[in-house]
N, C-alpha and C positions, 0 to 999 in steps of 0.2 A: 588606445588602451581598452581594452576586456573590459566589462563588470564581470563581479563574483558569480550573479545571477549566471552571464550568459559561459561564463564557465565551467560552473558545475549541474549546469540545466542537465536532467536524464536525457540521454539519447532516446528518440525517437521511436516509438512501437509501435508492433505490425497490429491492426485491428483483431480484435477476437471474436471470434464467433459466441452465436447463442450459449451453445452450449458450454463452451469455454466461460464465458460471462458465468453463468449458473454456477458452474464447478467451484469456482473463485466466493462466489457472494455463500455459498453452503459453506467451504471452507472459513470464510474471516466470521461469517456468523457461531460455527459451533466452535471456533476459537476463541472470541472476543464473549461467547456466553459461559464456556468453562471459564475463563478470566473473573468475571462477573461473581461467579459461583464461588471462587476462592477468595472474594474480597477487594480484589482489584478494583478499582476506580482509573475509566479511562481518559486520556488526553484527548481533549478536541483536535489535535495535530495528527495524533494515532489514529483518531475513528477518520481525519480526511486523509489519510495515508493509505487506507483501508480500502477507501471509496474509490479512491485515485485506482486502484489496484485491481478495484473488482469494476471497474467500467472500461480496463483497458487503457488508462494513460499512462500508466508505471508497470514495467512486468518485477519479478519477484525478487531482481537483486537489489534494484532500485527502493521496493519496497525497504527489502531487508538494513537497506542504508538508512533510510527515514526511520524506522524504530531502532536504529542502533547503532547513532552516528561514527561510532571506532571502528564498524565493519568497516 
């Protein structure tokens, strides 16, 4: 029998480039700073969902699953 873990682990991503890297850590930064700005306060699971995302171990559906698990 499966664990949940290894069932709903993300499939696997292709390594990202530098630049790619960059693109990613600008975007979650000017998004997670307008967030800031409107009062938000964020989740330590969002800001490593983030991280995951902008170093390449999650690409962008997977993210979009972690912020918002009914996707």
């Amino acid at each position: 029998m499966s664990s949940a873990k290894t069932l709903f682990a993300p499939a696997p991503v292709a390594p990202i480039s530098d630049e790619e890297r960059a693109r990613r850590e600008k975007a979650v930064e000017w998004t997670l700073a307008a967030q800031r700005r409107q009062g938000y306060t964020h989740d330590p699971l969002i800001e490593d969902a983030c991280q995951s995302f902008v170093a390449g171990q999650i690409d962008l559906a997977e993210l979009g699953r972690r912020l918002n698990p009914a996707l």
